[in-house]
DRENMARTOR-17624 format. One record per residue: residue in three letters; y, x, z of N, C-alpha, C in turn. Coordinates in steps of 0.2 Angstrom, whole numbers, plus 5000, padded with zeros to 4 digits. Example, Ala and Ser with C-alpha at 12.3 -4.5 7.8 and 13.67 -1.06 7.14 Angstrom:
2
ALA497250665039497850625039498450665039/SER498950645035499550685036500050645039/
//
This chain:
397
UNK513357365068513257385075513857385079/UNK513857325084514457325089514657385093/UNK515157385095515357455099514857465105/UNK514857415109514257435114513657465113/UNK513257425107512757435106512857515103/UNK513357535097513557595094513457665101/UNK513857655108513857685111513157705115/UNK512657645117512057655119511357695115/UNK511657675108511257735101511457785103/UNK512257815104512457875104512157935110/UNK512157885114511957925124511257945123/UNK510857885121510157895120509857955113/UNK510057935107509957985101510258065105/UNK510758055107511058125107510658145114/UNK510158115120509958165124509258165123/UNK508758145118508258165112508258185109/UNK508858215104508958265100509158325103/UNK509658355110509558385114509058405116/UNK508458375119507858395121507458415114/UNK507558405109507158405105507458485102/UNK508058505102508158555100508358615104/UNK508058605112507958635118507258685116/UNK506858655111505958675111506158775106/UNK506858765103506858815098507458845100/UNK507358845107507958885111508858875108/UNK508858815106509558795105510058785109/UNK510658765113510958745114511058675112/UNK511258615118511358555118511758525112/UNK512458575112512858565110512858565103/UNK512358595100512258615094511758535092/UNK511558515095511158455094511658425093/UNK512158365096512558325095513058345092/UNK513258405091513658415083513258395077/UNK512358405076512158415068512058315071/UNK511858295078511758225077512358205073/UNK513158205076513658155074513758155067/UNK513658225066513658245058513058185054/UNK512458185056511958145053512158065051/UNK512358045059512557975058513057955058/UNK513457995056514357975056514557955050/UNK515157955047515157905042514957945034/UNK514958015035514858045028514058045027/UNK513858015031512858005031512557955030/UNK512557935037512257865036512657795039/UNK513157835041513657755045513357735050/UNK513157755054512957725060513257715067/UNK513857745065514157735071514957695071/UNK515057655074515257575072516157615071/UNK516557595068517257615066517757615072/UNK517257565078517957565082517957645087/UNK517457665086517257695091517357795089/UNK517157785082517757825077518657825080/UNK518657765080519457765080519457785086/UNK518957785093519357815100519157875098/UNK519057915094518957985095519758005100/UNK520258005098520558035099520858025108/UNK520757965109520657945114520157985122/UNK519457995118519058035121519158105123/UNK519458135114519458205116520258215123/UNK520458155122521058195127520658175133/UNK520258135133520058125143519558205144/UNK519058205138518558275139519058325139/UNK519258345133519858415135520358415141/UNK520258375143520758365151520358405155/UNK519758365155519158395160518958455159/UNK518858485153518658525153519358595155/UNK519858575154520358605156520458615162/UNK520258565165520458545172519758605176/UNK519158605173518558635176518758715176/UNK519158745167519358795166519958835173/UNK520158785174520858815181520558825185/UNK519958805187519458845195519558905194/UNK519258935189519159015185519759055190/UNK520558995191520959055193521159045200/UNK520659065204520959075210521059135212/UNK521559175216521759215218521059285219/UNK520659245223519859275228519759305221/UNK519659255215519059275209519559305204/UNK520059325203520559395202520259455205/UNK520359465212520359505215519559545215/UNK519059485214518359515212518159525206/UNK518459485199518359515193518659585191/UNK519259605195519659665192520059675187/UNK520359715183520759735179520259725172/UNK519459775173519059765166519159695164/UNK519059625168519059545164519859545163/UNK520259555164520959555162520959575156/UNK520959645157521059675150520459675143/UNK519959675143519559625141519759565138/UNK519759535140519659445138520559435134/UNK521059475138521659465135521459495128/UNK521359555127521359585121520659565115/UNK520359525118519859525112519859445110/UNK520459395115520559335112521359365109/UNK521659405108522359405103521759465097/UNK521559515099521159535094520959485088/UNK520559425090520359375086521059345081/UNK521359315087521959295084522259315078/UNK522559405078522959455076522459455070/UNK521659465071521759495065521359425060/UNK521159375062521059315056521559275054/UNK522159305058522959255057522959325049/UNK523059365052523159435045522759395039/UNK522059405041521659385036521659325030/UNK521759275035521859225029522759225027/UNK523159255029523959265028523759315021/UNK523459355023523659445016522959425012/UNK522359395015521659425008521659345006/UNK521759265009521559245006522259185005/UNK522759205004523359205002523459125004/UNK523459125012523459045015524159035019/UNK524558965017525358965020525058995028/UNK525559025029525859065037525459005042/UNK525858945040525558905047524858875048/UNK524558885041523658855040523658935044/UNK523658985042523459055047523459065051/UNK524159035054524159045063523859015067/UNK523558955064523158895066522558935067/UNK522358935062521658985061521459035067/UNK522059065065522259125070521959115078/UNK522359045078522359045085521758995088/UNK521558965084520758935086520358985087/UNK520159055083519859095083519759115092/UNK520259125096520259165100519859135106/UNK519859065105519259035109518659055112/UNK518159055115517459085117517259015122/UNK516659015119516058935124515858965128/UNK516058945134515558975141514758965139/UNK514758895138514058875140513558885138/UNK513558915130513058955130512759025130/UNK513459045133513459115136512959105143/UNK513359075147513159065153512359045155/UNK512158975149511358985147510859035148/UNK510959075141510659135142510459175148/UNK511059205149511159235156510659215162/UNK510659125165510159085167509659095165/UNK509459085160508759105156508259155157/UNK508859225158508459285156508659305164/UNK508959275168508959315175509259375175/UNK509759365170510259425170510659455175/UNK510659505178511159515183511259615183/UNK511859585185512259665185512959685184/UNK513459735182513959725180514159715175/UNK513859705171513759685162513959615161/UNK513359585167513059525166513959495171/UNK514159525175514759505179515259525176/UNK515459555171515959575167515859495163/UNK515459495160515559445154515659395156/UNK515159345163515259285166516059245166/UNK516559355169517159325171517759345166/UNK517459375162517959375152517459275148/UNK517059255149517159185147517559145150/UNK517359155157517559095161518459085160/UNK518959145159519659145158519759145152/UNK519259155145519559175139519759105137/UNK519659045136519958995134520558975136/UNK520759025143521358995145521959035142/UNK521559095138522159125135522459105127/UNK521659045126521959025118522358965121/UNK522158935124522658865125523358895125/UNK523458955128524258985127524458995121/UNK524159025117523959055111523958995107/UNK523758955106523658895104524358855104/UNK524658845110525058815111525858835107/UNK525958905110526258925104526158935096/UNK525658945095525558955086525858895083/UNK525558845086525658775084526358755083/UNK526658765091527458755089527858785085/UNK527758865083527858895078527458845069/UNK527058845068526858805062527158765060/UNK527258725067527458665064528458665060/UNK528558695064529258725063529158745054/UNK528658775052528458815047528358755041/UNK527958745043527558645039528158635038/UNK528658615040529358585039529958605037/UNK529658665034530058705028530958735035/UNK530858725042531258755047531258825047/UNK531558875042531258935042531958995046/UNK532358955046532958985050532559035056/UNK533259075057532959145060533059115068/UNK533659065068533859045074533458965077/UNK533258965070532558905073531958915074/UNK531858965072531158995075531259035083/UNK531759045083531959075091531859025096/UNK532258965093532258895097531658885099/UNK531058865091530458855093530358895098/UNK530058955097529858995102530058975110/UNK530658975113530758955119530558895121/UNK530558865115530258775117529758775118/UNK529158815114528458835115528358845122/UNK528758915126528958945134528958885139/UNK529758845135529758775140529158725140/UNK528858725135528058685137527658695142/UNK527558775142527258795144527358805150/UNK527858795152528258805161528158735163/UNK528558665157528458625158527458595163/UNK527058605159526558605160526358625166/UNK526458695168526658705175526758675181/UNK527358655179527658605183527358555187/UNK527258505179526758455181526158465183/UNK525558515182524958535185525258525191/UNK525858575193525858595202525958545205/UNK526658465202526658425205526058375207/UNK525558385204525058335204524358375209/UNK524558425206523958465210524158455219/UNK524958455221525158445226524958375231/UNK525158345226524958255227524258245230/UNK523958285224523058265223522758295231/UNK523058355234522758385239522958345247/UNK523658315247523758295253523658225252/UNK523458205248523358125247522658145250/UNK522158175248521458165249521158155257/UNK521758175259521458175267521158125270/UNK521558075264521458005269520757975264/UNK520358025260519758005258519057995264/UNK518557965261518157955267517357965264/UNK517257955259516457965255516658005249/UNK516158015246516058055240516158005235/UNK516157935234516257895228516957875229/UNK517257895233517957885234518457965231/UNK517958035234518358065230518158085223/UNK517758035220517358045210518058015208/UNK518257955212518757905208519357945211/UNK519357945215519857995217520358055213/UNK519858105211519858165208520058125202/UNK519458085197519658045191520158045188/UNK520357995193521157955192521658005191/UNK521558075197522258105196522058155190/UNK521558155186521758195179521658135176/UNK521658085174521758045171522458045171/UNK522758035174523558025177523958085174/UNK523758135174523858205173524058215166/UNK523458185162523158205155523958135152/UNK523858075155524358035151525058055155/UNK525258075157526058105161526158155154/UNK525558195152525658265147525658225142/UNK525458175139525358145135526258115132/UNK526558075137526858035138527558085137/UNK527458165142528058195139527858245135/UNK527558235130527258275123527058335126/UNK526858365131526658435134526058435132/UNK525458495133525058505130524458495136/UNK524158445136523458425138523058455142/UNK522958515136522658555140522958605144/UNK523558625143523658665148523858635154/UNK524258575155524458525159523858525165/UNK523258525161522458525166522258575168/UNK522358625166522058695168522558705173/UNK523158695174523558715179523658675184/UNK523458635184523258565189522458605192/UNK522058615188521458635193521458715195/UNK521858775191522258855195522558815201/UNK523058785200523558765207523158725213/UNK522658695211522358665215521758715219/UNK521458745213521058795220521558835222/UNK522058875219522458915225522558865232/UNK522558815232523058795238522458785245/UNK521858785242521358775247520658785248/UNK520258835248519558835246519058775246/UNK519358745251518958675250519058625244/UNK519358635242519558625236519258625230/UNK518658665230517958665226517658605225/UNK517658555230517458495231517558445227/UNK518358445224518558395218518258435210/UNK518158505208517858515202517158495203/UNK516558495209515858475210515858405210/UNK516458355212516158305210516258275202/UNK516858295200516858265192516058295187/UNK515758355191515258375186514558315188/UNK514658255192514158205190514158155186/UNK514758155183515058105178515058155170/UNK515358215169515758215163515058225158/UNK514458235161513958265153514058205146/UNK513958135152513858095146514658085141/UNK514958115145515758105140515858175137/UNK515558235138515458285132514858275128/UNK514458205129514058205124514458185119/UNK514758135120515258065117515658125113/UNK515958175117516258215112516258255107/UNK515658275108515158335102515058275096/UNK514958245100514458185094514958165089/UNK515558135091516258105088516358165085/UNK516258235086516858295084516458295077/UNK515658315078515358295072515258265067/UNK515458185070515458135065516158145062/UNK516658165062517458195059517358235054/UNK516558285054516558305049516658305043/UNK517258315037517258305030516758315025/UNK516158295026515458335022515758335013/UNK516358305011516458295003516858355002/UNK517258395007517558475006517158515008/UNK516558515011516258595012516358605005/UNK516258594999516158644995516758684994/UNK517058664995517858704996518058755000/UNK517758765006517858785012517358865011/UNK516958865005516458945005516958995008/UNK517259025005517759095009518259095013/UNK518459025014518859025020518359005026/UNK517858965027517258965033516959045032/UNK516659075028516559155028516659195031/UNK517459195029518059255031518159235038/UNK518159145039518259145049517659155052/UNK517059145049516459165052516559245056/UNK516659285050516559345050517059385054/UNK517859375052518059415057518459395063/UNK518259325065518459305071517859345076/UNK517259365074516759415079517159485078/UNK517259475072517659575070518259575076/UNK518559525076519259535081519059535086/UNK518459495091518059495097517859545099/UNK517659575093517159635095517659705096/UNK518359715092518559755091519059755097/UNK519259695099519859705106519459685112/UNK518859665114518459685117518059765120/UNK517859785114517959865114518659915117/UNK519059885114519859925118519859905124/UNK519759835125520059815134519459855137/UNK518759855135518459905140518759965139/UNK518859995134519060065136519760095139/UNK520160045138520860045143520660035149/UNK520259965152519859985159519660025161/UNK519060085157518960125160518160095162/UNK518060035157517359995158516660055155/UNK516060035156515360085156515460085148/UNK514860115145514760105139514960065135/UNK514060045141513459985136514259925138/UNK514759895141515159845140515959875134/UNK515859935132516259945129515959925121/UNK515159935120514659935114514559875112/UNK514159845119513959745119514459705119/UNK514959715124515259645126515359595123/UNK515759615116515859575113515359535108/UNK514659545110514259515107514159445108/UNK514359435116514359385121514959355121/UNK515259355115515759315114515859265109/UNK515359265105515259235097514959175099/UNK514859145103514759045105515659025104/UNK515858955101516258935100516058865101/UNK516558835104516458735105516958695105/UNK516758685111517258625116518158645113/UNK518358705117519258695115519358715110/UNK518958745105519058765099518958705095/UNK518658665096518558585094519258555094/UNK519258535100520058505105520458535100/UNK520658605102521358625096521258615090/UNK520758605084520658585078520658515079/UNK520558485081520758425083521658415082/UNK521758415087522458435088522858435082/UNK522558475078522858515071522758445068/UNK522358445067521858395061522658325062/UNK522658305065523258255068523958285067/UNK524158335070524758355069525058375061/UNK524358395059524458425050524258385046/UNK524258315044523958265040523558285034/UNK524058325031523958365024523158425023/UNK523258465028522858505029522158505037/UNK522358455038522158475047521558435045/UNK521158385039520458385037520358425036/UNK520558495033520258545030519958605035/UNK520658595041520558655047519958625050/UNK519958565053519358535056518658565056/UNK518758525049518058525045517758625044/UNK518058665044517858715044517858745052/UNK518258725058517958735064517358715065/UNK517258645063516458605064515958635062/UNK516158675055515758715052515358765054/UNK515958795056515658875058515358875065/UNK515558825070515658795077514858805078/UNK514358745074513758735070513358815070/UNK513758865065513358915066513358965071/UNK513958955074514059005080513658975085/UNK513658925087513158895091512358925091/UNK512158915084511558935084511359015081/UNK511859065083511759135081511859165088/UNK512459115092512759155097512259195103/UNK511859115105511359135110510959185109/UNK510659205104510459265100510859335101/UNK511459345100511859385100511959395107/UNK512159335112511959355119511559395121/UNK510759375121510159405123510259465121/UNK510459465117510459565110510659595115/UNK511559575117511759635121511659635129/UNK511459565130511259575139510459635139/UNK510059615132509759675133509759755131/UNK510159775128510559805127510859855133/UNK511059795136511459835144511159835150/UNK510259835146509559855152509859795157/UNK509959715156510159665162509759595162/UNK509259605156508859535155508259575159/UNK507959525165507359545168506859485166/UNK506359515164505659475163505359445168/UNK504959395167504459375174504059415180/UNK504059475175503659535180504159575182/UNK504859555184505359595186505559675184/UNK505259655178505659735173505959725168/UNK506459775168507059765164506859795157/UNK507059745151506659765143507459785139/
//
């Protein structure tokens, strides 16, 4: 199968098997992960070598994007109406995750420091999307339903930070760098990334806004918009900064600076589906199907207490708020879907770690799989739970 033709199997298979796993109230994404996995090379070979080899390629244009769509989240206005509960919240139930699956596999299943903070720090991710589904679904509305909306919408921007740092510590760590005075370095280097990234989001974000003036149709600002996180994602690329954070600060800096501004995240969303299909599908075909068997109590132990840490620093940041019950009881139930940047950073790993980064992957992929299809269910639990799912006959069950 030639690469074109490989690519026109993939678009088409993967929006048949999404429809087809639509019927048993699944998530899309959940379909294009088990497709890649079917026809990727640990199966049946179906999808041609070259187009394997753009994985990497792909995931920095979609993790751009989806970075870039993540920075709307922070505009000043939408601060100011989620409040202190989505702050303290979302901080504390993605380092909760972190804090305690980075312990878990360090102290119970006796894994080097740097495999653990990896670990650690992919945990702390959360999938809007199929949070957000649900919610759709069931016509949920209230403050339960608005607590939660606005602890996804920001929670992945806290792993990319989380992320960003672990990593650069790890890696410091993998390379046997154990000095007291260079793990300090690291650390600050990690900071200088992370400002660095700043930078560049603002400069571009600057650019992107007074340049557009002189735009004049809507197929002028799709390519428009494009090209400047295109642009964005290879600058970060090119000064080894972090991809994702480079984007997200590019799309926060960008809606601070103008409400009209809304217009460049509405138009990239008539292009990107078919490039997270491209995504899902590749991340499942990377699958290691010849180590699952190795992976039973380290996929287990992340299964299980990446929700315990969710669920446990979820509960505290409601109660430090001063949030209702039922979002100090549920919330964290509406946290248990994982994807898209928990993919990206295992990804990430997978490359930077040669040795082990099949191993991280393949156990994200893993659990990714079953978090997908438990999550939604878990949603519904607690949106009913906080009296917020409404029926067709407009009563609350």
């Amino acid at each position: 199968m030639n690469t074109i033709l490989g690519l026109g199997f993939i678009l088409l298979a993967g929006l048949f098997s999404a429809r087809l796993i639509n019927k048993i109230k699944f998530p899309a994404v959940t379909a294009y992960l088990l497709l890649g996995i079917v026809i990727g090379p640990s199966v049946f070979k179906l999808i041609p070598n070259n187009i394997i080899g753009a994985s990497g390629l792909i995931s920095n244009i979609v993790l751009g994007i989806i970075a870039f769509s993540i920075g709307q989240n922070f505009s000043i206005d939408n601060f100011r109406r989620i409040g202190k509960s989505v702050i303290w919240i979302s901080v504390l139930e993605a380092c909760g995750a972190w804090v305690l699956v980075t312990l878990i596999f360090l102290i119970l299943l006796k894994q080097p420091l740097y495999i653990s903070l990896i670990f650690g720090a992919i945990s702390s991710a959360t999938a809007p999307a199929a949070t957000i589904m649900v919610i759709r679904e069931y016509r949920a509305k209230g403050n339960f339903t608005d607590t939660l909306l606005g602890v996804v919408a920001i929670d992945d921007a806290w792993c990319l930070i989380i992320f960003a740092i672990s990593l650069a510590i790890s890696q410091a760590i993998s390379n046997h760098m154990l000095a007291t005075f260079f793990l300090i370095r690291v650390f600050f280097n990690s900071i200088l990334s992370i400002f660095g990234a700043f930078i560049l989001g603002g400069v571009v974000a600057i650019a992107l806004y007074y340049l557009s003036r002189y735009l004049r149709t809507q197929t002028e600002l799709l390519i428009f918009t494009l090209g400047f996180v295109f642009l964005n994602i290879g600058i970060a690329v090119w000064l080894r900064l972090s991809v994702l954070l480079a984007n997200m600060f590019l799309g926060a800096i960008l809606v601070n600076i103008n409400k009209s501004t809304f217009n460049f995240f509405d138009t990239l969303k008539t292009v990107d589906s078919p490039l997270f299909l491209l995504f899902f599908v590749l991340a499942g075909a990377n699958l290691e199907i010849g180590i699952l068997d190795r992976l039973g109590l380290i996929g287990l132990a992340y299964l299980i207490f990446r929700v315990v840490g969710k669920l446990i620093g979820a509960g505290l940041g409601a109660r430090i708020s001063g949030a209702s019950g039922s979002i100090r009881r549920y919330l964290g139930l509406g946290l248990v879907p994982q994807a898209g940047v928990a993919l990206g950073c295992a990804l990430i790993a997978k490359s930077d770690f040669p040795k082990v980064g099949g191993m991280i992957f393949t156990t994200i992929i893993a659990t990714t799989v079953v978090y997908e299809l438990i999550g939604p269910l878990c949603t519904k639990f607690a949106l009913q739970k906080a009296g917020e799912v409404v029926v067709e006959h407009g009563q609350n069950i």
